[in-house]
Structures are given as C-alpha cells and as structure tokens.
C-alpha positions as CSV (number, residue, x, y, z in Angstrom):
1,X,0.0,0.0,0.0
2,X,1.5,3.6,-1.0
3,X,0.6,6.6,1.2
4,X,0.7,9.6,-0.3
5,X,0.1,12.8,1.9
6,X,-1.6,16.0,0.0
7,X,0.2,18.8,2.8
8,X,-2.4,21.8,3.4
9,X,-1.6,22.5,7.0
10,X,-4.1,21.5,9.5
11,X,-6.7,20.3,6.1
12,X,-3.9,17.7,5.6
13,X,-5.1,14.0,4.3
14,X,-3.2,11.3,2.6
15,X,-4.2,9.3,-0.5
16,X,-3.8,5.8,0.0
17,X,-3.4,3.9,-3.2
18,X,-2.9,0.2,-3.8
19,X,-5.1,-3.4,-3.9
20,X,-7.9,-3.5,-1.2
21,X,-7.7,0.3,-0.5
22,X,-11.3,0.6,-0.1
23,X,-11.4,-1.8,2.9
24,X,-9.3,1.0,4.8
25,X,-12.3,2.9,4.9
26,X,-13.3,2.7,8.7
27,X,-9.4,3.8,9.3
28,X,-9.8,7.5,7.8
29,X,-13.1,8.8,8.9
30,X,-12.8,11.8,11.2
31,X,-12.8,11.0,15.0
32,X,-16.3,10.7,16.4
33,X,-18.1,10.0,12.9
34,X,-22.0,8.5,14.3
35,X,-23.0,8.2,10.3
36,X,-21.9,7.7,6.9
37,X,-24.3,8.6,3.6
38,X,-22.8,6.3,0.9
39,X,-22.9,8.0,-2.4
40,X,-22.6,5.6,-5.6
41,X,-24.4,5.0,-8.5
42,X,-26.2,1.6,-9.2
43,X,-23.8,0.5,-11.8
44,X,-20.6,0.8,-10.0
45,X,-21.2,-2.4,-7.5
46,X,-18.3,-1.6,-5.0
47,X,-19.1,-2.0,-1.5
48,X,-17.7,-0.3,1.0
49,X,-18.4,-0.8,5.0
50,X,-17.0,2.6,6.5
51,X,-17.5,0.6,9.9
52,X,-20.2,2.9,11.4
53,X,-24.2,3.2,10.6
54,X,-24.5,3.9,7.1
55,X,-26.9,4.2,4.2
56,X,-26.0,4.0,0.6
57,X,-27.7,6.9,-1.4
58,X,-28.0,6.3,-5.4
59,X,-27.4,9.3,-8.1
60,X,-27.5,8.6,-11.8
61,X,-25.4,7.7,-14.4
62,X,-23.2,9.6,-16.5
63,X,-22.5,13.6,-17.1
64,X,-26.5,14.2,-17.1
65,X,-26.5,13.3,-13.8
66,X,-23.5,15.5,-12.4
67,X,-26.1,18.7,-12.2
68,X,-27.5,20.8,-9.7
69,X,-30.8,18.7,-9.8
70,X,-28.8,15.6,-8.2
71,X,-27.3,18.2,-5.5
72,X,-30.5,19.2,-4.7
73,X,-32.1,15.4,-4.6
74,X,-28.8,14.3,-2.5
75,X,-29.4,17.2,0.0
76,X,-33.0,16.9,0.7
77,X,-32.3,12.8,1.1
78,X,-29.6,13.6,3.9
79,X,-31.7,15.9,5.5
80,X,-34.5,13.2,5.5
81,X,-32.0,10.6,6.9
82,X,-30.6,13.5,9.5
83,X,-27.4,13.6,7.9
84,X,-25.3,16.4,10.7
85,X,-22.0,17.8,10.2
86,X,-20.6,15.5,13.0
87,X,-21.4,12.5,9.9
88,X,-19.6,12.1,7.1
89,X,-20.3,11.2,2.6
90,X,-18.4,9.2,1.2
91,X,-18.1,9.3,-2.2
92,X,-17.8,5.4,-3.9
93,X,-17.6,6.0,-7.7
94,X,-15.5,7.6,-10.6
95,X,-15.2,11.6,-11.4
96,X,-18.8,12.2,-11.9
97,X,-19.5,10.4,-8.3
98,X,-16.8,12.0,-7.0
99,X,-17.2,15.4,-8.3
100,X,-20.9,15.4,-7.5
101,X,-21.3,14.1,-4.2
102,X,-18.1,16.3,-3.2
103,X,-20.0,19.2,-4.2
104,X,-23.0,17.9,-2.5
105,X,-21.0,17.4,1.0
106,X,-19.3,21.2,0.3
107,X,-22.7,23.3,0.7
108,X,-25.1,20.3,2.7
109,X,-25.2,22.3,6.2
110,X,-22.2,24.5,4.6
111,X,-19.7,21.8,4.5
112,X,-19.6,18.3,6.1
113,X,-16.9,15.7,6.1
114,X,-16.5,13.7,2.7
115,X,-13.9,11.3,2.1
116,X,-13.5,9.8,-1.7
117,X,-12.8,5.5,-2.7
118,X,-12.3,6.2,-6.5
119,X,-13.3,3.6,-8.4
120,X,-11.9,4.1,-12.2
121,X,-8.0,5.0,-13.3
122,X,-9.3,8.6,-14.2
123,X,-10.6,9.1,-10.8
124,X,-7.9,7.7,-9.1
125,X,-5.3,9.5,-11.2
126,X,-6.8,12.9,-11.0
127,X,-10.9,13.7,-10.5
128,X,-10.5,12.4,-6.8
129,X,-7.6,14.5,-5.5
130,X,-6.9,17.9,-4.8
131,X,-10.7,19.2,-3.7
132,X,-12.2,20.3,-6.9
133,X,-16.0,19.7,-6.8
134,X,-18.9,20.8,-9.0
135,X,-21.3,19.8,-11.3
136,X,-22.5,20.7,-15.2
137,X,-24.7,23.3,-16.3
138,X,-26.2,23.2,-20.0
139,X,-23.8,26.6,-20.8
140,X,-20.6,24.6,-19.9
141,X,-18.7,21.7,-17.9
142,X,-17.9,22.2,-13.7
143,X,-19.4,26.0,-14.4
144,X,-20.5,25.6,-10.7
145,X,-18.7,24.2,-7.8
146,X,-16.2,24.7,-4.9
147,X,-13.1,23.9,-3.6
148,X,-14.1,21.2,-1.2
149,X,-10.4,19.3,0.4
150,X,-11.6,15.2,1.5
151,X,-10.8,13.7,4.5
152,X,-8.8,11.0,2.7
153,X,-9.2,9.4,-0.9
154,X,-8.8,5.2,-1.2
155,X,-7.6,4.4,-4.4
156,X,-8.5,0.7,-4.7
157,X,-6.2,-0.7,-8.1
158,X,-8.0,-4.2,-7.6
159,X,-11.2,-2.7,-8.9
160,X,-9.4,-1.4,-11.8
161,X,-9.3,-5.0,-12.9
162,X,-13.1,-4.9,-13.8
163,X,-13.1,-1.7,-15.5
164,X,-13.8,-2.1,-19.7
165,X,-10.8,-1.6,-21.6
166,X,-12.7,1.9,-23.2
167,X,-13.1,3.4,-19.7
168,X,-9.3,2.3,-18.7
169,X,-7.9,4.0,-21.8
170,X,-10.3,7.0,-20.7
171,X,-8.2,7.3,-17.5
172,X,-4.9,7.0,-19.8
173,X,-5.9,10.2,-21.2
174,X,-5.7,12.2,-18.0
175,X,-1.8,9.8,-17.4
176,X,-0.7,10.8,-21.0
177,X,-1.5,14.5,-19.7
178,X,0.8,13.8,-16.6
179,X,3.9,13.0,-19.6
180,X,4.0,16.7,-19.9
181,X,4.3,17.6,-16.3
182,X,6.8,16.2,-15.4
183,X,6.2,12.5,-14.7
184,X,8.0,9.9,-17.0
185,X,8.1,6.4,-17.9
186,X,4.6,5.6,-16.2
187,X,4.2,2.6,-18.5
188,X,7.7,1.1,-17.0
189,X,5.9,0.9,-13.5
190,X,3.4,-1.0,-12.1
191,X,-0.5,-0.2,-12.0
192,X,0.2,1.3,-8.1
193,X,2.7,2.9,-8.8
194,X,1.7,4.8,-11.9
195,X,-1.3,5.5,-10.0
196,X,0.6,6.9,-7.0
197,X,3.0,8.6,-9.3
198,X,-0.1,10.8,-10.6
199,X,-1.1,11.5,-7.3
200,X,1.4,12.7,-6.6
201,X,2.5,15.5,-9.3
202,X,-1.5,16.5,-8.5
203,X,-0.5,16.3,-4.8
204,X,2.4,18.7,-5.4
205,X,0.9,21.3,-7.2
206,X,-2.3,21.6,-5.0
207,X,-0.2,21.9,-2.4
208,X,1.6,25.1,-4.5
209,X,-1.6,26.9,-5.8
210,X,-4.9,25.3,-4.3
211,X,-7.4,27.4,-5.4
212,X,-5.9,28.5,-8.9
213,X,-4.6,31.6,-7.6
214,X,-2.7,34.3,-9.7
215,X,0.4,31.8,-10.3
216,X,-1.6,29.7,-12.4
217,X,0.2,27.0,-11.4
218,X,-2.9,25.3,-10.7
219,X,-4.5,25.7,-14.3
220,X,-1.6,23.7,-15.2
221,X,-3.7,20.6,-14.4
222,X,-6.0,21.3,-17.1
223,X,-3.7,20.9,-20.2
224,X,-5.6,19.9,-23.0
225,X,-8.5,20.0,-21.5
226,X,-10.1,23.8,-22.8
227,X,-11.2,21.3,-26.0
228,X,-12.2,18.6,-23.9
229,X,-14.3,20.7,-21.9
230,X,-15.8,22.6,-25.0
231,X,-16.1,18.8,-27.4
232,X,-18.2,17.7,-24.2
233,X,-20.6,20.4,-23.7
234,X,-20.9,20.5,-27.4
235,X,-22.3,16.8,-27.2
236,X,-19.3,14.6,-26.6
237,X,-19.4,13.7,-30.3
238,X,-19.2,9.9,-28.3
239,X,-16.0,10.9,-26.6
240,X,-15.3,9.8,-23.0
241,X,-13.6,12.2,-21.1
242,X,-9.9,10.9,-21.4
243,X,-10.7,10.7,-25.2
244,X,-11.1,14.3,-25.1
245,X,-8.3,14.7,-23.2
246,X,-6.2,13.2,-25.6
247,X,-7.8,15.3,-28.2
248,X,-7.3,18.1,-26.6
249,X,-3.5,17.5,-25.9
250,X,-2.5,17.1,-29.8
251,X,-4.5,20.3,-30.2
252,X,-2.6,22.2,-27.5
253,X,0.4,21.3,-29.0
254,X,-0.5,22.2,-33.2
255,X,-1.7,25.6,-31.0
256,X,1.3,26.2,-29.3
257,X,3.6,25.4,-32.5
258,X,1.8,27.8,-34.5
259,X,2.6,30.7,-31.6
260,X,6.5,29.2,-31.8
261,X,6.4,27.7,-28.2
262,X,7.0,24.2,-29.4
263,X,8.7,22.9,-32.3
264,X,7.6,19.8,-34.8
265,X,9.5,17.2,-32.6
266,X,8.0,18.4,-29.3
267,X,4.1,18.4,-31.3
268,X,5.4,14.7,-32.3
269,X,6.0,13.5,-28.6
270,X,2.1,14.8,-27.7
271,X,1.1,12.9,-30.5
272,X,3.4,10.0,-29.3
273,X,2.0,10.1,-25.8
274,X,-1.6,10.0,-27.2
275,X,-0.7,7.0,-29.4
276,X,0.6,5.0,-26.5
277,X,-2.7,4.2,-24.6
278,X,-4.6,4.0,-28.7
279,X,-6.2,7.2,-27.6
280,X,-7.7,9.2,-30.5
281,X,-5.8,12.2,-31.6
282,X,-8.3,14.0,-34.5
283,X,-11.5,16.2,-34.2
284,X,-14.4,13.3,-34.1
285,X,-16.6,13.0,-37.2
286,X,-19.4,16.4,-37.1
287,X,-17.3,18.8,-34.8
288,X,-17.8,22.1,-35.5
289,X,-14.6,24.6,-35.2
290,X,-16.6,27.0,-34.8
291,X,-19.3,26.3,-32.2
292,X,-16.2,25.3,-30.1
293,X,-14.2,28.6,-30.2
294,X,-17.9,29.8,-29.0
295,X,-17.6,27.2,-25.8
296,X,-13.7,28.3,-25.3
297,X,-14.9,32.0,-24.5
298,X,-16.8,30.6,-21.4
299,X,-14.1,28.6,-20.2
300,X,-13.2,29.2,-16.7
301,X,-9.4,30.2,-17.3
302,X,-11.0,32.8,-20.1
303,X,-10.6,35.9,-18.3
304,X,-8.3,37.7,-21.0
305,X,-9.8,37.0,-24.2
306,X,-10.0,32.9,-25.2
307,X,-7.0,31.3,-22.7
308,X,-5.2,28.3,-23.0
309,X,-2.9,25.9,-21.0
310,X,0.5,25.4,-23.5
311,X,3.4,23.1,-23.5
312,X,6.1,26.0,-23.9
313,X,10.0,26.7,-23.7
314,X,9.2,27.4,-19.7
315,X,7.1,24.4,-19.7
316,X,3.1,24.3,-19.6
317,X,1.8,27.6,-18.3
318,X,-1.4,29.8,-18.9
319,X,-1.4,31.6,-22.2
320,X,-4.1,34.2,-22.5
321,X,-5.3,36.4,-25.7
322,X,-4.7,33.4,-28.2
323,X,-5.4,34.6,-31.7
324,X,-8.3,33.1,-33.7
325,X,-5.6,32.4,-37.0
326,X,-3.9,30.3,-34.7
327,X,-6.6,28.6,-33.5
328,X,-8.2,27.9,-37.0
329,X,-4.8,26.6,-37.9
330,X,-4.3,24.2,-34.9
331,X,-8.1,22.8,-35.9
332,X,-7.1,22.4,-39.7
333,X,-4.2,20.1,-38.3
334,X,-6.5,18.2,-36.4
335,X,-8.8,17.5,-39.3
C-alpha cells in the first residue's frame, strides 16, 4: 500500500493507493463520525463498509446526472435521513461520483466531512484528489462548484481490474497529460505505482496553488483539457472524457507550434504520448470549429480573451489572448 500525503496545513489527508484500499475505509473517517451517507451509482457495485451506521444513497449515471438537480435530490435525502455535520459522505464511484457528491458534501449544512474511494483509473489519477468539486450546467462543464479538500481518498487498483478496456484507456488520457508535467516512464511501473505517481505531481501542485490563484500553477492541471471541456458540452461527439483529453493534448500542442512555443519534434512527442494508450488524436466526425471557439470564451481560465494551457520553452503555463488564425490553424491540423 502507497501513502501519499496532500500537505495543506491542518486540512492535511493522505491518499492511499494500492489493492484492497477501499477496505481501509473505517481507518480514515474523522474521530467521532456517528453516520456515513454512501454515495454511488447503481452500476458501480463496489461495497464499501466505513465501519459505522450507514446508508448508501444512489445518483445517476453519466455527465447528465453530475447537475445541480442531483445536488438538490442528495441534500434533501440527507436531511431526511438526519445527515449532521458530526457525519460524514463518502463518495464510492469515478469523477462524476466524485465530483458530485463532493459538491453535495461542500454546501449540505455549509460543508460536512467527505472522504472519496475512486473507483476508475481517471478518478484515481486525477478527479478524486486535490478538492475540486462541482457539477454541469447546459452553458458549460464544472461552471458551478467549490473547492471542497476530503478527508482521505482510497484508491483501490483491484477494482481497476473490472473496469472495460474503453473506460481504462479514458483514464490513460488524463496519465498521458501527466507526460507533460513532469512525470516519465509511467508505463515502466506498475499499475500502483503509476497511479501513485499521478497523485502525486497533483498532490504537489495543489499543495503550491490550491485554489488556482494568480500563479496559475494550478491551471496547469487542465492541459488539454479547454477542447475537452468545449467537445463535451458541445455533445461529446461519443468521446469519454480521457478521449477528449487526448484530443485536446495534440490540439494544444498544433496551437502552441503555430505561436512558436513548441517545435515539430515536441508536437510529435504529444502525439506519441496520445498514441501509447490508442487514444484518438483527431477532431471526431461532425465537430464544428466553430461552435467550439464559441464554448472556449466561457471557459473558466478565459478571463483575458480565449485562454489556453500550453506546452512552452518554460514548460506548460497559462497563455491568454490566443489569436483566432492560430486557433483555426491548430483545428485544420486536427482535421
């Protein structure tokens, strides 16, 4: 079992990764927890027993449900069960469980303990850690949320073994994304210790810049995914989110060779990194350039004209005020 500690001061918890995680539930609930709400989704069937009296509490499945409609339902069903803020959610499930349920936990009696068992690589590797919550609205992805820090995250490999192959290589996008800052030669490790090595590049710069503050350090953590983001709200084209990711990546990197950050050999290890996991690398069939440079203006970094998150000859950083000739031409060489 690998420990690794996210260090913010007195909201400190660790993120435990490695085979039969989840049975360390009972271990990391805050002292004096009376109750647990279980948050899952029907689908996911991973039982957890957090060791204290509990009652699982069902959402839906897929982005439709991560909404402020299954906030709402999950709020009014703790207060019927007389959830308090000396109980606990925990949150059994991948990035849409997480996310929403975190959220949920954040403004339920204006913030009650939640603690996360991540259930797929793409939770485990990067929706889980670091405190984002939020949900969808029908303008945009995560458009409302907070920064909400668990008690602990459990990231259980052995239940990675059940996963279908599609939804593993949709948490390969968010690893391939972790190539670029600054963690190599994941595929030379084993499944822990990929997983912990993930954790812990998010780990370190949540620890830097936890609430995406002026160094944008923390924006780093969404490279590629500005496209993502905008191919999902657009319809997901039938893209899972690491497939987006992916997308997203080779487009970052035709964008930031057009603007001279990058040369051709640096755009050829994105699309490298991509090709690994047999992620897609291309705009999917019916994408419209131009309803996405619509979605990128409403993009949360977008506070200086359209904004983007490119590779760079100081690394990945925050590039605001990207020109629409660049853009076009980064979507031509995606085509």
């Amino acid at each position: 079992m690998i420990t690794v500690p996210v260090e913010l001061g007195s909201r400190r918890y660790d993120v435990v990764v490695g085979a039969g995680a989840r049975h360390r539930l009972h271990e990391v609930l805050p002292a004096g927890t009376r109750r647990a709400a279980v948050v899952t989704q029907a689908g996911i069937g991973v039982e957890v027993d957090p060791g204290v009296e509990h009652r699982v509490f069902l959402m839906g499945d897929g982005e439709e449900a991560k909404s402020l409609a299954t906030v709402e339902e999950l709020c009014r069903a703790f207060t019927r069960w007389g959830l308090t803020r000396g109980d606990v959610v925990v949150a059994v499930g991948g990035g849409v469980v997480t996310d929403t349920a975190g959220f949920a936990a954040a403004v339920y009696h204006r913030g009650v303990p939640v603690i996360h068992v991540a259930t797929t690589l793409l939770g485990q590797v990067d929706a889980a850690i670091g405190g984002k919550t939020g949900v969808n609205l029908a303008e945009g992805k995560n458009l409302v949320g907070a920064f909400w820090q668990p008690g602990a995250v459990l990231c259980d490999t052995e239940v990675l073994a059940t996963l279908a192959p599609r939804e593993r290589r949709s948490g390969q996008g968010e690893m391939a994304k972790y190539r670029f800052l600054g963690v190599d030669d994941l595929l030379e490790l084993p499944l822990d210790e990929q997983v912990a090595a993930c954790v812990r590049a998010k780990a370190a710069v949540v620890v830097a810049d936890e609430h995406e503050g002026a160094s944008g350090r923390r924006a780093t953590l969404n490279y590629g995914h500005t496209l993502a983001h905008a191919l999902e709200t657009a319809g997901g084209y039938g893209l899972r989110h690491g497939e987006a990711v992916a997308v997203g990546l080779v487009f970052a990197a035709e964008l930031a060779a057009r603007l001279g950050r990058i040369d051709a050999a640096r755009v050829a290890e994105h699309r490298a990194a991509v090709a690994t996991y047999d992620l897609p690398a291309s705009l999917p069939p019916g994408a419209d350039p131009a309803e996405l440079v619509r979605l990128f203006a409403r993009d949360k970094k977008a506070v200086g004209g359209i904004t983007f998150v490119l590779d760079g000859p100081r690394g990945v950083e925050v590039v605001a005020g990207v020109p629409a000739d660049a853009i076009d031409a980064a979507f031509r060489a995606l085509s």
